[in-house]
Backbone bond lengths (Angstrom), bond angles and torsions (degrees), N, CA, C in turn:
res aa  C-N    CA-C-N  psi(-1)  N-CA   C-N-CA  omega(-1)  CA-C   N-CA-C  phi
1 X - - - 1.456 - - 1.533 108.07 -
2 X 0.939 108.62 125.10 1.999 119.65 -178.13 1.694 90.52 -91.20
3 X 1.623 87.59 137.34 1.362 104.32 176.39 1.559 112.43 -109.11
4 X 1.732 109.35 139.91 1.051 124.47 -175.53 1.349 106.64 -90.00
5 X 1.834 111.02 150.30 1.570 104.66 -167.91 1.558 72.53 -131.13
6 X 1.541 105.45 156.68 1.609 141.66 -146.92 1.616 101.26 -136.42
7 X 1.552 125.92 85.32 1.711 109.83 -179.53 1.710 97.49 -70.84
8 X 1.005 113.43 150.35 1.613 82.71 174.97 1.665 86.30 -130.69
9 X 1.441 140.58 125.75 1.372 164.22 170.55 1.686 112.28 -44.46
10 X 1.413 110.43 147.71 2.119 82.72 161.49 0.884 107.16 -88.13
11 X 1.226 145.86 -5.67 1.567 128.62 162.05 1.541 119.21 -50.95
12 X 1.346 109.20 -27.44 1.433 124.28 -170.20 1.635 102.31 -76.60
13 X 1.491 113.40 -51.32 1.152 124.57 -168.87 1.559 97.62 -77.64
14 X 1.212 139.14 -61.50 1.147 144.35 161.12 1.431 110.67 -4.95
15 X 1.242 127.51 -55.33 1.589 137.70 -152.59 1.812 93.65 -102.50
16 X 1.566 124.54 -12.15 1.406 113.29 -150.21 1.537 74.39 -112.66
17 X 1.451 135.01 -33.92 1.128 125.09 -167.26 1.592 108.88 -88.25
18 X 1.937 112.96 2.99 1.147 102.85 -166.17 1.858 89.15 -103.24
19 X 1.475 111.87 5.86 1.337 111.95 -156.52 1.355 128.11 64.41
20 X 1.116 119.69 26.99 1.254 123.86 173.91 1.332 111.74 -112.95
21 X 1.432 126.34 25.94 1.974 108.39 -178.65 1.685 81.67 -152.59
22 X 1.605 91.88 98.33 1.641 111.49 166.64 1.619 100.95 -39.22
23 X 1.403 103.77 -78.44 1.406 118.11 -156.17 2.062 123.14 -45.08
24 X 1.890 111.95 -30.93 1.324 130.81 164.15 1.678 92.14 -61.16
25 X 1.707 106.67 -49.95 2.064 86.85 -164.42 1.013 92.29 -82.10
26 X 1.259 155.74 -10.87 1.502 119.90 165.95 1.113 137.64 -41.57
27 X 1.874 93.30 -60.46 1.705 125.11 -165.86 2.024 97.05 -75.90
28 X 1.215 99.63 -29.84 1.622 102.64 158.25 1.271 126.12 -56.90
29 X 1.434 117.55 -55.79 1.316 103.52 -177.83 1.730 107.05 -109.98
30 X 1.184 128.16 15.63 1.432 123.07 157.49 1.848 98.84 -137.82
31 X 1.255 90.33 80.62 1.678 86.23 173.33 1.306 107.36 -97.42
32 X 1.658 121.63 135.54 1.183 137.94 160.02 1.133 119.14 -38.53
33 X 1.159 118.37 143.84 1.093 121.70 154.67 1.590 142.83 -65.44
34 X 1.260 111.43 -7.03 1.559 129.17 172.10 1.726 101.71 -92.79
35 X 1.001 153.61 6.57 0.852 150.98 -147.75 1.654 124.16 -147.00
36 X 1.332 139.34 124.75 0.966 148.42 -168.31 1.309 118.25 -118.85
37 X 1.325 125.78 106.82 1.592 123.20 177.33 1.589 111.72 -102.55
38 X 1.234 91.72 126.34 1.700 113.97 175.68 1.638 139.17 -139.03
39 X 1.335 86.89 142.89 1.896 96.44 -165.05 1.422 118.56 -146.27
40 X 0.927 128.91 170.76 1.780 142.10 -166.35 1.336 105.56 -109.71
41 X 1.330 107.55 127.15 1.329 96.46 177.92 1.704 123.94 -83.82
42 X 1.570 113.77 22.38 1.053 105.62 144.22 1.834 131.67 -93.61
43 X 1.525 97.47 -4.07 1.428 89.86 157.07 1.275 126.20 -95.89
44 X 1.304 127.24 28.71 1.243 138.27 -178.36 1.469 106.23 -116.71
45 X 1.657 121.15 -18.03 1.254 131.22 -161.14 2.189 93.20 -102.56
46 X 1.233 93.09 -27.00 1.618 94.93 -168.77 1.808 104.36 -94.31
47 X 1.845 97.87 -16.43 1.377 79.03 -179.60 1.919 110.26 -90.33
48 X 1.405 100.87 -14.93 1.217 105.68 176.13 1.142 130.61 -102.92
49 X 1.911 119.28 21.46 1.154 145.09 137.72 1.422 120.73 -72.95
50 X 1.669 123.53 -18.97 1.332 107.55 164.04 1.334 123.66 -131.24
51 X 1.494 109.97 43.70 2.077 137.44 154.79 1.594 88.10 -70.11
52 X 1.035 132.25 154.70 1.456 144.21 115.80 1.064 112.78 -43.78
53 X 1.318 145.56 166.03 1.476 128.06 -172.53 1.454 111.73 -114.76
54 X 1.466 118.64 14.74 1.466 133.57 152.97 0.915 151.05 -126.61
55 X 1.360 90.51 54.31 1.753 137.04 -162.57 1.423 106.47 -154.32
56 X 1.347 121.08 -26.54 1.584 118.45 164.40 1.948 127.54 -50.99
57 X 0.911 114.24 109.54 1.600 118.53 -168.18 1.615 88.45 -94.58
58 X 1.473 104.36 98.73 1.560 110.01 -179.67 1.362 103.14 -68.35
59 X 1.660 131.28 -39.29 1.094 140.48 168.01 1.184 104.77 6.85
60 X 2.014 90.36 -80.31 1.638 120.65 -157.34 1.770 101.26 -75.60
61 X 1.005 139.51 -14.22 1.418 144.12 -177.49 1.363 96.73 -80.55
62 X 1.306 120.27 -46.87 1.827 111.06 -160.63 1.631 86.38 -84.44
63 X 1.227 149.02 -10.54 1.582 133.85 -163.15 1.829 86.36 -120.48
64 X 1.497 136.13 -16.17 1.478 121.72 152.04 1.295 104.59 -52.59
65 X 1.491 120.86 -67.51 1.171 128.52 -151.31 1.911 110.07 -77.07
66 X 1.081 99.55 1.55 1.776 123.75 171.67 1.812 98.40 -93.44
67 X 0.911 137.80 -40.45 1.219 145.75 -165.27 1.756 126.97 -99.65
68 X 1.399 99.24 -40.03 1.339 105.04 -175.70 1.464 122.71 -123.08
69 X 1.494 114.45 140.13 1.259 111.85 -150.66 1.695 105.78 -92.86
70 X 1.150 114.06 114.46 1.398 129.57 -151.52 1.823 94.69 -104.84
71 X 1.525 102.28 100.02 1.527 116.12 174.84 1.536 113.98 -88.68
72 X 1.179 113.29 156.74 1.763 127.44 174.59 1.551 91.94 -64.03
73 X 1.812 105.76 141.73 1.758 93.00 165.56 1.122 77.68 -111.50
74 X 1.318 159.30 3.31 1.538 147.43 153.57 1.362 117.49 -47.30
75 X 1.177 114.89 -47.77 1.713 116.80 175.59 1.348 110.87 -69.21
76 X 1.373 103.58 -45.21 1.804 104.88 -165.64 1.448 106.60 -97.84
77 X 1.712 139.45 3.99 0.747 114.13 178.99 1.601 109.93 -139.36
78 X 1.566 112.26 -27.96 1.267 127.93 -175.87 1.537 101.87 125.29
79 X 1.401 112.22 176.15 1.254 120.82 -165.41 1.687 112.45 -59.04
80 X 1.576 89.74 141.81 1.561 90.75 178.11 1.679 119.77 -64.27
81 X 1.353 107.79 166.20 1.474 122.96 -175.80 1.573 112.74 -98.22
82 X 1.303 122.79 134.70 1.223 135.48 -161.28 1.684 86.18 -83.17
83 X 1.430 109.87 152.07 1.426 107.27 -164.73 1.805 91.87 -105.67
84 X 1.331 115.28 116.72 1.295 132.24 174.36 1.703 121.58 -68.37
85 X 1.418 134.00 174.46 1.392 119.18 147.48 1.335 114.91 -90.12
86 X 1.397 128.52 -12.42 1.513 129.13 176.76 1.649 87.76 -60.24
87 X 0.941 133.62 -47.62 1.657 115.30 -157.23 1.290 107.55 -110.17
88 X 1.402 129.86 10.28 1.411 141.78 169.79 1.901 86.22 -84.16
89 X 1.119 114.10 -44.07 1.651 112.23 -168.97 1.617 97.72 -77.31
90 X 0.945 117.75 -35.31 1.449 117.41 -171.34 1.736 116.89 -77.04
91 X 1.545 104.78 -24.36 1.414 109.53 151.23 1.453 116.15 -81.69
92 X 1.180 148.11 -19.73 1.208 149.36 150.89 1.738 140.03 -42.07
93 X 1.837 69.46 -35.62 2.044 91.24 -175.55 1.840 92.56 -98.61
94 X 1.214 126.12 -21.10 1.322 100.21 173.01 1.432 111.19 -89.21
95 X 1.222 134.93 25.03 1.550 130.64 165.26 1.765 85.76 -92.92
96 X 1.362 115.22 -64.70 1.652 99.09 -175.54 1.414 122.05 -39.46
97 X 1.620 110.27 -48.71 1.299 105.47 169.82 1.637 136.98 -32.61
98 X 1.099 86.07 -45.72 1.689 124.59 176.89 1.735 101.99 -36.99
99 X 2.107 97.95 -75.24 1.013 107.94 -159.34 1.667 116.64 -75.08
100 X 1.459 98.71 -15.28 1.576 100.70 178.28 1.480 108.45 -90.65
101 X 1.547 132.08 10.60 1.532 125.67 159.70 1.281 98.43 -41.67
C-alpha cells in the first residue's frame, strides 16, 4: 500500500483549529491509514499566532499534535519567519474567503 503524504498549510490548520474545516477534522480524527499528514512547525506557530487565545480548542491542538507529523522548517527550509500582522490578517481573510465561496 503506497502512502499518501498530506502538506497541511496554516491556513488549513488555522480554520481546523477554528472548527470550521469539516474535511482537516475528519482526516484528523479518523485518519486513514494510507495517509500521512504533515506540517512545519512554523505553520503551526502562525496559525496559532492569529486564534485569540479564547477561541483556541486545546482539545483539537493536543489530538493535531497527536496526529500530525510536525517537522523543523529550520532544517528544511531556513530560518523561521517572525510572525507579522500582514499575515495574521491574511490568515484571517482566508476564513472569509472560505465563507463567501
Amino acid at each position: 500500500m503506497q502512502m499518501q503524504k498530506m502538506f497541511l498549510k496554516a491556513e488549513a490548520i488555522y480554520k481546523y483549529l477554528l472548527g470550521v474545516s469539516d474535511k482537516l477534522d475528519t482526516l484528523i480524527l479518523c485518519k486513514p491509514e494510507n495517509t500521512v499528514l504533515i506540517t512545519y512547525d512554523q505553520s503551526i506557530y502562525e496559525a496559532l499566532g492569529a486564534i485569540d487565545r479564547d477561541k483556541i480548542d486545546y482539545n483539537k491542538l493536543v489530538k493535531f499534535l497527536e496526529v500530525v507529523d510536525v517537522q523543523s522548517f529550520k532544517e528544511k527550509i531556513g530560518d523561521r519567519k517572525i510572525l507579522k500582522q500582514e499575515r495574521v490578517e491574511a490568515l484571517k481573510n482566508s476564513l472569509e474567503d472560505e465563507k463567501n465561496e
